[in-house]
C-alpha positions in Angstrom: 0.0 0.0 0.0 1.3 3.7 -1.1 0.1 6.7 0.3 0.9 9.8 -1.8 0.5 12.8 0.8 -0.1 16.7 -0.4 0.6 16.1 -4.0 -0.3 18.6 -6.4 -3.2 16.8 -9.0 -3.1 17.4 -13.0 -5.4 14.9 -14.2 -6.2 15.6 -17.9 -8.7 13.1 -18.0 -10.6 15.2 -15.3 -9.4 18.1 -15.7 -8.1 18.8 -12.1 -5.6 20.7 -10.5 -6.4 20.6 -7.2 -3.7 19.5 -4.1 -4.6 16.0 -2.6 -3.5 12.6 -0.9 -3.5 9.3 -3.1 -4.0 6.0 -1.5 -2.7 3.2 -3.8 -3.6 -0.6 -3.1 -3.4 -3.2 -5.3 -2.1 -2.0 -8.4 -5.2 0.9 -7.9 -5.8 4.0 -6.9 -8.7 3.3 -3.8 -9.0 6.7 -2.7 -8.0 10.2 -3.3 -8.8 13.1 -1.1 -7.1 15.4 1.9 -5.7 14.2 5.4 -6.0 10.5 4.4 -4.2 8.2 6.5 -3.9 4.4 6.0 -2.0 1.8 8.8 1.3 0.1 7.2 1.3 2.6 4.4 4.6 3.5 2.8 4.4 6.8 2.7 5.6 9.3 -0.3 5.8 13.4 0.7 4.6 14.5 -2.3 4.9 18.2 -1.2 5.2 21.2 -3.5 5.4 18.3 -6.3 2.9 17.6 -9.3 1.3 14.1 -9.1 0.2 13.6 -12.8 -1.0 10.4 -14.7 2.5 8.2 -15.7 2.8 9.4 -19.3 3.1 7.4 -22.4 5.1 7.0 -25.4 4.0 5.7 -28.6 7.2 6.3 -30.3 10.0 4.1 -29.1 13.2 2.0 -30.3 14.1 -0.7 -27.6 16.2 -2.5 -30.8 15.3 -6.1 -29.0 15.5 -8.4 -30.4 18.9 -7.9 -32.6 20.3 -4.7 -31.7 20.4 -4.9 -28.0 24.1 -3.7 -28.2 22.1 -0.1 -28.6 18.9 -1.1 -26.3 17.3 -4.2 -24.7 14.0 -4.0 -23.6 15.1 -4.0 -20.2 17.0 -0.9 -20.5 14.8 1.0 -22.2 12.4 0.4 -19.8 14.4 1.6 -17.2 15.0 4.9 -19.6 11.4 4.7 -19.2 10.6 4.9 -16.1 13.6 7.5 -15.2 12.0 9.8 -17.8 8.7 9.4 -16.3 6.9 7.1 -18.6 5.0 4.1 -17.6 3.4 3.2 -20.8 5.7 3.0 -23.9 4.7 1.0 -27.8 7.9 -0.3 -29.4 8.5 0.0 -33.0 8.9 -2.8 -35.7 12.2 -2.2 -37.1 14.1 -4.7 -35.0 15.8 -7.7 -36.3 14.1 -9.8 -36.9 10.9 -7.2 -37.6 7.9 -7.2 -36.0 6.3 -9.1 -38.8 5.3 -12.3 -37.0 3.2 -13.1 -33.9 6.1 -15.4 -32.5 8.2 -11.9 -32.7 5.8 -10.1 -31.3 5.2 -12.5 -28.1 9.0 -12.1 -27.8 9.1 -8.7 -26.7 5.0 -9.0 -25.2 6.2 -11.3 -22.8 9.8 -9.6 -22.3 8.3 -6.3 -21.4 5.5 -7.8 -19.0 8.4 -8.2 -16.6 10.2 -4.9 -17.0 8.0 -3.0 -14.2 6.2 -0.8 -16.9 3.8 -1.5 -19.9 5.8 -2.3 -22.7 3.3 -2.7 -26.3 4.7 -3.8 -29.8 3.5 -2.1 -32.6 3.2 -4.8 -35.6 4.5 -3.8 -38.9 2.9 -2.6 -41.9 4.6 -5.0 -44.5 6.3 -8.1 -44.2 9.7 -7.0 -43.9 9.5 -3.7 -44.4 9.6 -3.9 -47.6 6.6 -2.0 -48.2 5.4 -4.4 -51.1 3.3 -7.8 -49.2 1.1 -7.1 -46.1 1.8 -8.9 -42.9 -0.9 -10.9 -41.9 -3.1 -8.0 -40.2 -5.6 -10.1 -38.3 -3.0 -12.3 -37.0 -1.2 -9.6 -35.2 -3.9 -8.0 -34.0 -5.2 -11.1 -32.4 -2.1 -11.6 -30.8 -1.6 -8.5 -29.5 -0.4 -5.8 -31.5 -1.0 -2.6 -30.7 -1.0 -0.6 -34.0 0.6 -0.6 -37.2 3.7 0.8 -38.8 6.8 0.5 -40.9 8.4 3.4 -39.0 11.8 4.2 -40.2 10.5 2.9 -43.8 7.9 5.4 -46.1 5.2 2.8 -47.8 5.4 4.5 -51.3 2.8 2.4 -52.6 -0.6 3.7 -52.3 -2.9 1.0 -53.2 -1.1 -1.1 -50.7 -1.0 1.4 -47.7 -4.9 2.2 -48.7 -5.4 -1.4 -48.0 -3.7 -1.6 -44.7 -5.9 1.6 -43.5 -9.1 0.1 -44.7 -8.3 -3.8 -42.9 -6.5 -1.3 -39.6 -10.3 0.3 -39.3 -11.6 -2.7 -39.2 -9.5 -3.8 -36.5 -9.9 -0.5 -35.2 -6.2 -0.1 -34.3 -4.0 2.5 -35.4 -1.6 3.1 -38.7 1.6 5.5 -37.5 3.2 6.4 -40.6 7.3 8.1 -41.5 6.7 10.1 -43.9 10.1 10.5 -46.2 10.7 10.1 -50.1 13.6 9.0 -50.5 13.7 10.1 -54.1 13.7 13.8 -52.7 16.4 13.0 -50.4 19.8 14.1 -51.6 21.9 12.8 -47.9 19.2 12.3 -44.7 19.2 13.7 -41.1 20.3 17.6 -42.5 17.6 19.6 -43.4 18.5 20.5 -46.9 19.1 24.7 -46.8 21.5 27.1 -45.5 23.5 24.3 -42.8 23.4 21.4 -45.4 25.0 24.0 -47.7 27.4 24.7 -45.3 28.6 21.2 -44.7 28.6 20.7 -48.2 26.2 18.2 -47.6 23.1 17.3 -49.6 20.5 17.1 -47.1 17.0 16.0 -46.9 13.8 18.6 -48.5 11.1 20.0 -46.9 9.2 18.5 -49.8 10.1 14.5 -49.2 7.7 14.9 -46.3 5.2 17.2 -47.2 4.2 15.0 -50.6 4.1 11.8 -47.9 1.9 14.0 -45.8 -0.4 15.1 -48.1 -1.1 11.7 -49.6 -1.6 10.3 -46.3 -4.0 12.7 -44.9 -6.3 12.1 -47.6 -5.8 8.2 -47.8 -6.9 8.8 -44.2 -10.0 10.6 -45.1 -11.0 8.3 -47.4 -10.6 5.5 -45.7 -11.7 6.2 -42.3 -8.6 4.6 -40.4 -7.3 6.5 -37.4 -3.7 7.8 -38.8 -0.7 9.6 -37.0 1.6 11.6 -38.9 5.2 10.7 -36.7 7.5 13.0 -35.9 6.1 16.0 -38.1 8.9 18.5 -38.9 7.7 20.7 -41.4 5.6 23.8 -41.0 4.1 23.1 -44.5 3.0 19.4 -43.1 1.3 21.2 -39.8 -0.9 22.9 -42.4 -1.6 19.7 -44.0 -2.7 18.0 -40.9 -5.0 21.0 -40.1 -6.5 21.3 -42.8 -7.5 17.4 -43.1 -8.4 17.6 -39.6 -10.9 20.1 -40.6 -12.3 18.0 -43.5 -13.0 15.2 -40.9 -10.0 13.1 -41.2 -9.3 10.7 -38.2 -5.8 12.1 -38.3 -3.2 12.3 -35.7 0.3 14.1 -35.8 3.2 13.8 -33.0 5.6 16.4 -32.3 9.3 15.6 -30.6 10.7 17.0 -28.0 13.6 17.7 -30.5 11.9 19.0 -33.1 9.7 21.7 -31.3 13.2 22.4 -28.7 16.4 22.8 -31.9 16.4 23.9 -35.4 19.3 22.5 -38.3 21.5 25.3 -36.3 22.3 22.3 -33.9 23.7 20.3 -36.6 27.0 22.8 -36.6 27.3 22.6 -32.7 26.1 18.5 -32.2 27.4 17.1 -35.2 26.0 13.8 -35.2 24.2 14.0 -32.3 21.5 16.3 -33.8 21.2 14.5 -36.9 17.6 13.2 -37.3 15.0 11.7 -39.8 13.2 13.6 -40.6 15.8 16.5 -39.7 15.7 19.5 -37.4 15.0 21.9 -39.5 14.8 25.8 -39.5 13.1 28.3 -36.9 10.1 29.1 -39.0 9.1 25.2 -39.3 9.9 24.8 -35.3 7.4 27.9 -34.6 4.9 26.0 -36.6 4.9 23.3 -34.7 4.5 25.0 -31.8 1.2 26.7 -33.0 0.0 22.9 -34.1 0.9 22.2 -30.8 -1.2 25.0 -29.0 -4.1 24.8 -31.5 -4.7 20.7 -31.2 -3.1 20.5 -35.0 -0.4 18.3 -33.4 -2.1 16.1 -30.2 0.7 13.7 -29.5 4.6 14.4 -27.8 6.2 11.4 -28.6 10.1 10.8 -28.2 11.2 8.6 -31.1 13.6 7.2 -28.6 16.6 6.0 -31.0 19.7 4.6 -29.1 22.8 3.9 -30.9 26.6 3.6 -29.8 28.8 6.3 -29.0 31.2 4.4 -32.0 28.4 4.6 -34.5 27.3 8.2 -33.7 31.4 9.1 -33.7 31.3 8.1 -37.7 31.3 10.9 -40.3 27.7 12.5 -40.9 27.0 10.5 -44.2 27.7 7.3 -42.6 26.7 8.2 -38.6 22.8 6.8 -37.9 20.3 9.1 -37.3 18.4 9.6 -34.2 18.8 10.3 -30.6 17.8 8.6 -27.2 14.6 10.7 -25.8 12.7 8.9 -22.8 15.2 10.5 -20.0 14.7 14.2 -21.3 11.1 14.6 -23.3 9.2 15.4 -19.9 11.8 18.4 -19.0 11.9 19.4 -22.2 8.2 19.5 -22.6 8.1 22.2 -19.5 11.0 24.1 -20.3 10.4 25.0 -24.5 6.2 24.9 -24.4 5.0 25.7 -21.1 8.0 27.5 -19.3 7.3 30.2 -22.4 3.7 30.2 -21.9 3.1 28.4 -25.2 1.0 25.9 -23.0 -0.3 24.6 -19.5 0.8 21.9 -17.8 -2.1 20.2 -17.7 -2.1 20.5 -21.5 1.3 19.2 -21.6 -0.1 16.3 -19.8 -2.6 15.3 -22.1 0.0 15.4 -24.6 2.0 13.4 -22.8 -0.5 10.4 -21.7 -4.2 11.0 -22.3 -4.0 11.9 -26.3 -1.3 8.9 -26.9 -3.7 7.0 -25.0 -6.3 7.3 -27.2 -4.9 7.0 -30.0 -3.9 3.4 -29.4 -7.0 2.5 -28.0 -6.1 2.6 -24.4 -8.1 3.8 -21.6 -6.4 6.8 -20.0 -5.0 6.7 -16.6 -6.9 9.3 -14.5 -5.9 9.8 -10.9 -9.5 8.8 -9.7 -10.4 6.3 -7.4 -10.5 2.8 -9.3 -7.8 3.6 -11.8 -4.6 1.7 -12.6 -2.4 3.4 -10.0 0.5 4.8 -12.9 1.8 7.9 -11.8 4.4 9.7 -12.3 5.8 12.9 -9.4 8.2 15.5 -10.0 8.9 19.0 -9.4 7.4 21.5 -12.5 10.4 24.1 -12.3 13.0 21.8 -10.1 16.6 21.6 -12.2 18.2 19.2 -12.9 21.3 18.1 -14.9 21.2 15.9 -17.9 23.8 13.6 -16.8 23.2 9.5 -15.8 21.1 7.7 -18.9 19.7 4.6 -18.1 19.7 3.5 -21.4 22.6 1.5 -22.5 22.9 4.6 -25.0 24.0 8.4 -24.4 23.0 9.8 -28.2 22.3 13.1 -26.8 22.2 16.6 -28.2 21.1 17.5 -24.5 23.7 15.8 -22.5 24.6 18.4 -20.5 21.4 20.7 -20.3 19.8 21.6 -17.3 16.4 21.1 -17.5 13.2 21.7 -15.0 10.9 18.8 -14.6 13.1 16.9 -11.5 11.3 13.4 -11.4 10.8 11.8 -8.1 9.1 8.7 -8.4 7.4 7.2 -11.2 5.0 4.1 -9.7 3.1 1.2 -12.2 0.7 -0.6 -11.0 1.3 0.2 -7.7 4.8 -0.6 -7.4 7.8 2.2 -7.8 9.4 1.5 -10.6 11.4 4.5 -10.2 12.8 6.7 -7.4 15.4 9.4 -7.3 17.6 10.6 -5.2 
């Protein structure tokens, strides 16, 4: 039994803000309220700290099985639950992919002993080879959580238009990466001023915006619940909003390192801020903060990439793109949208579990009486350093940084899976 005394409530399910005791029993919360007392309790002094709903992440790389040199699923987990998170749904890019439902009970049954709620996302094509459908029903039935070929575009359209029609029907989410590569001269640089610079091709505004465009009408066409991932181009906000507006069931995430840098970071990261798709310049990052505050863009989600300090130390044309995001996305959240006044906190926090929630079909942890007891406490404008990763990889532009957001405790379940010092 926890008792969580004098915490500070932001429930985005509920819409409170309101300071109050938790009392946590069997994996639920059994009572909220003020001066609540319980015998044998462990107490947590939740004072001057927000208590918020353990946040989720639809947008992660755990690499297992087949990379686990950058990730396991037990590390990332742990990256998890250090950042906050206590809901995360893996990718299919793994080796082998996510194509199978013996794969997929691999890392199912993997994650249900981590401490947190680790979902696999199934893939799109067998693969990835964006040309033959996995069997959709068969990974649905054994447990999928969505679809997607992240890290791969599906350039055919007939195909993909298939997988959203049998995904409604399922009624489970397509999350789609939306790059050409035929309008990709090098990736991870966005292709202007800095690629020029480096003498390096980089990657157009236009390989994701003719993805985007495409996919938010396939989307309202078909039906099917889609999410744009990791939107980076002001042009592709406007593409989202608009199809929003025609009645599209469409979804777009923001990262935190897409709405926090521009391509400026490229000269003073090297590697570390290369990306697909790329950081790219101050006009497109102000954009996505407007999609942001206007509902255009429901969903922060990390992309959580680890790789090796030896593969990131490689030359920009051969170095990997990505970064690892779980341990910082929470304190970057507060310090570049709601620190400036962009949003609330309890908006952030709907961006940060409730939305992602939804979108994947998952009720929302609300910190009401009868809820799964996931929650995660930390201090809104307490610093702290960007230091100790708990993932095996450190593939930071923001190693370093001193960010608000402090975490304290993140709990699943019931149980801490997570306390600092």
């Amino acid at each position: 039994m926890l008792l969580i005394k004098n915490s500070r409530v932001i429930d985005p399910v509920t819409e409170t803000d309101k300071i109050m005791d938790i009392l946590i029993s069997d994996g639920k919360i059994i009572k909220t309220g003020e001066n609540l007392s319980a015998d044998n309790a462990q107490i947590i002094n939740a004072s001057g700290l927000i208590a918020a709903p353990g946040l989720v992440d639809t947008h992660v790389h755990f690499r297992d099985p087949g990379l686990t040199y950058k990730e396991d699923i037990e590390t990332g987990a742990a990256a998890a639950a250090h950042g906050g998170f206590t809901s995360v749904i893996c990718m299919a890019n793994t080796k082998p992919v996510i194509d199978n439902p013996e794969t997929l009970s691999y890392v199912i049954e993997k994650g249900i002993k981590t401490g947190i709620r680790v979902m696999q996302a199934s893939a799109i094509t067998k693969n990835l080879n964006g040309t033959v459908l996995t069997d959709m029903d068969k990974m649905a039935a054994a447990g999928a959580a969505g679809f997607t070929d992240d890290g791969m575009p599906i350039m055919d359209t007939g195909l993909l238009t298939r997988a959203m029609e049998k995904a409604k029907a399922l009624n489970l989410p397509v999350s789609l990466h939306e790059e050409d590569p035929a309008l990709i001269a090098a990736p991870g640089v966005h292709q202007g001023k800095i690629s020029a610079a480096l003498n390096y091709g980089g990657a157009s505004r236009a390989a994701e915006e003719v993805m985007v465009a495409r996919d938010c009408m396939l989307a309202l066409h078909t039906g099917a619940a889609v999410c744009i991932q990791h939107i980076s181009s002001g042009t592709s906000v406007e593409l989202v909003r608009l199809a929003k507006k025609l009645g599209a069931d469409i979804h777009a995430e923001a990262t935190p390192h897409h709405f926090t840098l521009t391509d400026e970071a490229v000269l003073k990261y090297g590697t570390l801020a290369r990306m697909n798709p790329p950081l790219r310049e101050e006009s497109d990052r102000q954009k996505i903060i407007e999609g942001i505050k206007d509902g255009t863009i429901d969903i922060i989600a990390t992309d959580h990439a680890p790789h090796s300090s030896e593969e990131k130390a490689k030359p920009m044309e051969k170095a990997p793109s990505g970064i690892t995001g779980l341990e910082t996305s929470l304190g970057l959240g507060i310090k570049s949208l709601v620190q400036p006044g962009h949003i609330t906190l309890m908006q952030l926090m709907a961006l940060m579990s409730k939305n992602p929630a939804e979108l994947y079909r998952l009720k929302p942890v609300s910190i009401t009486k009868g809820s799964n007891a996931d929650i995660v406490i930390f201090g809104e404008n307490e610093e702290w350093i960007v230091d100790k990763f708990y993932s095996k990889a450190e593939n930071s532009p923001f190693k370093g940084w001193t960010l608000p957001g402090k975490i304290h405790c993140t709990i699943c379940g019931g149980k801490i899976v997570y306390q600092g010092r």
